[in-house]
N, C-alpha and C positions, 0 to 999 in steps of 0.2 A: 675354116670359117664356120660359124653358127648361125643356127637356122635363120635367127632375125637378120643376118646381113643377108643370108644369102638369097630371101624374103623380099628384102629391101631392093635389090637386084633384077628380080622381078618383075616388082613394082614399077620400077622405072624405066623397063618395056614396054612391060604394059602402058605407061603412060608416055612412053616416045607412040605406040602405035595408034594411040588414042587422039595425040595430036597430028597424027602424020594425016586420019582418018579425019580431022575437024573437027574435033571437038576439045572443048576449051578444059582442061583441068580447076575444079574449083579447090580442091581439097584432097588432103590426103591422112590418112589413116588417122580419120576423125571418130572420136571415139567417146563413150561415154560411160556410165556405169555397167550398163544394162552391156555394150562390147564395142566393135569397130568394125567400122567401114574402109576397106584400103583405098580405094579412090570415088572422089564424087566432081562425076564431068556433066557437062552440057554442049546437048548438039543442039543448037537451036532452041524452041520454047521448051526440051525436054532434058529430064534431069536423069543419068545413069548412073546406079549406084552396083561398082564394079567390084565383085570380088577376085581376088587374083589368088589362083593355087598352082603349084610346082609338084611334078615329080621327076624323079632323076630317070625312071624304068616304068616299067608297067608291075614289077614285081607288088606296089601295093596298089594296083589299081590303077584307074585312069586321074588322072587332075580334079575332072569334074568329077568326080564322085564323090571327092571328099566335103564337096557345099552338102551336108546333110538337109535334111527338114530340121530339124532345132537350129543351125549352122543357116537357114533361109528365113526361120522367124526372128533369130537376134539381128541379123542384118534389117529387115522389117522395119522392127521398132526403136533401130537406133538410123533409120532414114525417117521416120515420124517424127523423131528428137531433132534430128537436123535440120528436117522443114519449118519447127515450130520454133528454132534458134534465126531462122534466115526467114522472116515472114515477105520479103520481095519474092523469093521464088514458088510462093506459094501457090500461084498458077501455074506452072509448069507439070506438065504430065510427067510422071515416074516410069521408071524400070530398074528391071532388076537383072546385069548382066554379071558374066561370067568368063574369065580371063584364064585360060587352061594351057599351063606350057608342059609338054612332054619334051624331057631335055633343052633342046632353046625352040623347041617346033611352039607355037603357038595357035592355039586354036580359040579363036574370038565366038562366044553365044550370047547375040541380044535378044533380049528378052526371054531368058534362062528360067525367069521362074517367076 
């Protein structure tokens, strides 16, 4: 398999655990010039823009470590694209989580950054 299926795979943990947790799925690897977002959910009046990272080991690292500062600003400003595409959810308060599976282990961080 290739990274983007196995990515994709991921993804769609993360968003069974998302819904298991209540919160609704709006969107998925919404994306734009500037980059993408893997998932954009809502719990309630709040909108969570989730980034989803996989490692197979620890050999490179932990999951979350690979959301860089650059990797935190393009998600940023392509959740400002999003909001300003979708002007109903424009009251809704933001966050910015983080979806970390080591092997199938899954380690869920709201409000990550």
């Amino acid at each position: 398999m290739n990274k983007r299926t196995v990515g994709a795979g991921y993804e769609e943990k993360a968003c069974a655990y998302l819904k298991a947790q209540g919160m609704e799925i709006l969107e998925r690897n919404f994306r734009n010039r500037v980059g993408e977002i893997d998932i954009v959910a809502r719990e309630g009046e709040t909108l969570a823009f989730v980034e989803v990272k996989y490692r197979r080991g620890k050999g490179l690292g932990l999951p979350e470590e690979a959301v860089t500062a650059k990797k935190k600003g393009t998600i940023r400003r392509v959740s400002l694209y999003y909001l300003m595409k979708h002007p109903d959810l424009a009251n809704c308060s933001i966050r910015y989580d983080v979806a970390a599976f080591l092997g199938d282990e899954l380690t869920y961080y709201r409000n990550a950054f």
